[in-house]
N, C-alpha and C positions, 0 to 999 in steps of 0.2 A: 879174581882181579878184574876180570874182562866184566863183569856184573857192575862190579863199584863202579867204573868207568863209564859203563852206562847211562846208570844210576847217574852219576855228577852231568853228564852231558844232557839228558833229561829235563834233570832241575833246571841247569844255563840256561835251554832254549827255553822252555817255561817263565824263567823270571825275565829273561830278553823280552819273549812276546808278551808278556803282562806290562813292562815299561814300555813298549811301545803306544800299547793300547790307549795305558795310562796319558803317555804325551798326544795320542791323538785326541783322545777325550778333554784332553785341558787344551787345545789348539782349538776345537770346536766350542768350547765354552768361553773362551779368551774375544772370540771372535765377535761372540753374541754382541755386545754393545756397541760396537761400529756399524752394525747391519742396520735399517730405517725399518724400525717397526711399527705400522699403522696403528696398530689395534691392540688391545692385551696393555697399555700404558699403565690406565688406575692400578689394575689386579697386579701386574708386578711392582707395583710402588707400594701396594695396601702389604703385599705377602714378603718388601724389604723391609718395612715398619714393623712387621708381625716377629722376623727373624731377628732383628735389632733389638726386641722385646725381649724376647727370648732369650738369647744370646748374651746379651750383655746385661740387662737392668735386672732381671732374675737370677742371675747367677752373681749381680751385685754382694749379696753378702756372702759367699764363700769368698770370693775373692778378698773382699776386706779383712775377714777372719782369716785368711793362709797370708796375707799381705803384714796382719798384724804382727801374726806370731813371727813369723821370717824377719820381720824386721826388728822386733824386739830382742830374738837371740842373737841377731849378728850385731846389733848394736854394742849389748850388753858385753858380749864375749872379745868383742873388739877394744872397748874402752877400758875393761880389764888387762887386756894384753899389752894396750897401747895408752894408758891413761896419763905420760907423764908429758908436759908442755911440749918435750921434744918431739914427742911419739901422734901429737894431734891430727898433725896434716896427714899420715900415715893412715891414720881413722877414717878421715874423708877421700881419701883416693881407693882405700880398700872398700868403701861404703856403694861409691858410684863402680866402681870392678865389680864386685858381686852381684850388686841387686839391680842396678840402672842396665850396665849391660849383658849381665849373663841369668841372674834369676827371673827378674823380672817377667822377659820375653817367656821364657820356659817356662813357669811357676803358668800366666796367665793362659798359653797355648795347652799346656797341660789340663788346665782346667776346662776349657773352651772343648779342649777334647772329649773329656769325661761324660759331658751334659751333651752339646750340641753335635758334635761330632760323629754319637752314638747315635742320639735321637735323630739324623738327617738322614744315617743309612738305614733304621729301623724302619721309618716315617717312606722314603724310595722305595724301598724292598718291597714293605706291603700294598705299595702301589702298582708294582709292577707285577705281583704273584696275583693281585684283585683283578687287571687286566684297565688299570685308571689311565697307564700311560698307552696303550692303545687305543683308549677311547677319545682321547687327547688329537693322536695322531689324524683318527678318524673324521674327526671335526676340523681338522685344516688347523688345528694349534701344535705348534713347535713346543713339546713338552721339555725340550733344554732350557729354552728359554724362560715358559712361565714358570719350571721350578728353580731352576738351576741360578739361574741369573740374580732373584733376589734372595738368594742363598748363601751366593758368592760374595752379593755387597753388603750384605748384611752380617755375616760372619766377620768379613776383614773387618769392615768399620767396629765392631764389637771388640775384635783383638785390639785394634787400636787404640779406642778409650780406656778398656779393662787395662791395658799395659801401662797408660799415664794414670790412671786410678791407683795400681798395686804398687809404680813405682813412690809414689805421693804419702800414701796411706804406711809403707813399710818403713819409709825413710823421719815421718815427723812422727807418725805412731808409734816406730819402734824408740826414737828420743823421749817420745812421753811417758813411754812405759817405762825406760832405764831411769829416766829421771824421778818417778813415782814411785818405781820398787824398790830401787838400789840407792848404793852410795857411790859410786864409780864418778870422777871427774867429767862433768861434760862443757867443760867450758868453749864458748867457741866453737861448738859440735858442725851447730847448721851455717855456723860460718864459712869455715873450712872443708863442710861438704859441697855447700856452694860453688867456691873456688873450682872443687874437682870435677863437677860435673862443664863438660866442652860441648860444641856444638856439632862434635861429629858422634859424641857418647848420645845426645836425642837423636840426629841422625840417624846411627845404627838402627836404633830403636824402633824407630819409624819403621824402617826398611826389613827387618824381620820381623814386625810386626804383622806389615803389609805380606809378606812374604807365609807366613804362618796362616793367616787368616784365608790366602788363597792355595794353600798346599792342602789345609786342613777341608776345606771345603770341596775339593776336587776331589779325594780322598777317597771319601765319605760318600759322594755321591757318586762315583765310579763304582765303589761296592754296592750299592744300591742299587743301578741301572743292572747287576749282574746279573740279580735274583731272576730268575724266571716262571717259574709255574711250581715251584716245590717252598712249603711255608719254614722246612726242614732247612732251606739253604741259608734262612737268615741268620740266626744265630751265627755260623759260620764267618758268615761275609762280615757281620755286626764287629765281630773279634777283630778280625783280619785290617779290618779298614782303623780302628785303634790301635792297632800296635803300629800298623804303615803309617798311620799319621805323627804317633810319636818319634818311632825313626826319621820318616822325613824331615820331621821338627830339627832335632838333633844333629843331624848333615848338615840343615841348614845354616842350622846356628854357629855352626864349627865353622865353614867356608865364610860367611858373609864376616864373621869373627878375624878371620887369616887376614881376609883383603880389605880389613880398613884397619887393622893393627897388628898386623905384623908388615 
């Protein structure tokens, strides 16, 4: 018994001092953009353009293909359920509930995870096991900054378009596709989903967008800075930093969820 106990108090102090870490690491990257940086301007502007490449305009068509398909079932399954004149508006409140505020965000960070998320901590790691963020140091350059920083804006702004892309693409693609394959009443579809979308439903959106893009990004790069001299540690951290990212995602989305509707 006296073992288990251990064992559990162990872990606490473990996962305490790792969120700490966590929040000092995001309190020093948070920082970077207020501070007046002479030098190093182009190179982190050229390597937020590289990350925005990346990030978002390549990963362009999965998102549109996961955007489609998502939107074509909940379309399809909903106008079936809900197809008769009474049942419409029903269609379009349950369209903007699912996909505007709750898939969307999720569906997009998910993805954003899979590619860039992965590739950010693999991309750290092997810099820091090569010995690149030292030589960084060595040279009078703040390696938070020139990596970290167009990382961070480059990631958020990526979740942000990819989120108005997937939500656009799931909501008119998936009426084009119900309208194309099936028979299902769509009368008034994009009318009435019109209606249901408010301005705190983009709002939200925005806000755990933003929110996602700079959890995912801290993440990722946190595990990354961890790696140290062993090539053996990345895989580990690579994992680790994927499943925290989604978690966090998921927390997040619950809370920010509570306090603007309920």
């Amino acid at each position: 018994m006296s073992g288990l106990v251990q064992a559990i108090g162990r872990r606490t102090i473990s996962s305490v001092n790792h969120m700490l870490n966590l929040l000092a690491f995001t309190n020093r990257i948070a920082g970077i953009p207020f501070r007046r940086h002479e030098t190093g301007k182009k190179l982190v502007l050229r390597f937020t353009f590289e990350q925005i490449y990346f990030t978002a305009i390549q990963a362009l068509p999965i998102v549109l293909f996961v955007a489609l398909i998502t939107g074509s079932m909940i379309v399809i399954q909903l106008t079936r359920q809900f197809g008769t004149a009474e049942g419409r508006y029903i269609v379009g409140e349950l369209i903007v509930i699912l996909v505007v505020r709750e898939l969307g965000p999720l569906f997009t960070a998910i993805i954003v995870i899979l590619r860039s998320a992965v590739a950010v901590t693999v991309e750290t790691s092997y810099m820091a096991v090569l010995g690149e963020l030292d030589a960084l140091e060595m040279q009078g350059i703040d390696p938070v900054r020139i990596i970290c920083l167009p990382r961070l804006i480059g990631i958020t702004v990526a979740v942000l378009c990819l989120f108005f892309i997937f939500d656009m693409v799931a909501i008119l693609g998936g009426y084009a596709v119900a309208w194309t394959v099936t028979d299902v009443p769509l009368e008034n579809f994009l009318e009435e989903t019109g209606k249901a979308i408010s301005g705190i439903d983009i709002t939200v959106g925005i806000v755990k967008a933003i929110f996602f893009g700079f959890t995912i990004t801290v993440t990722s790069l946190y595990r990354g800075f961890r790696v140290k001299r062993s090539f053996t540690d990345i895989p580990s951290e690579t994992s680790k930093a994927a499943v925290e990212c989604l978690l966090y995602c998921l927390f997040i989305n619950i809370i920010i969820s509570v306090i603007f509707y309920i």
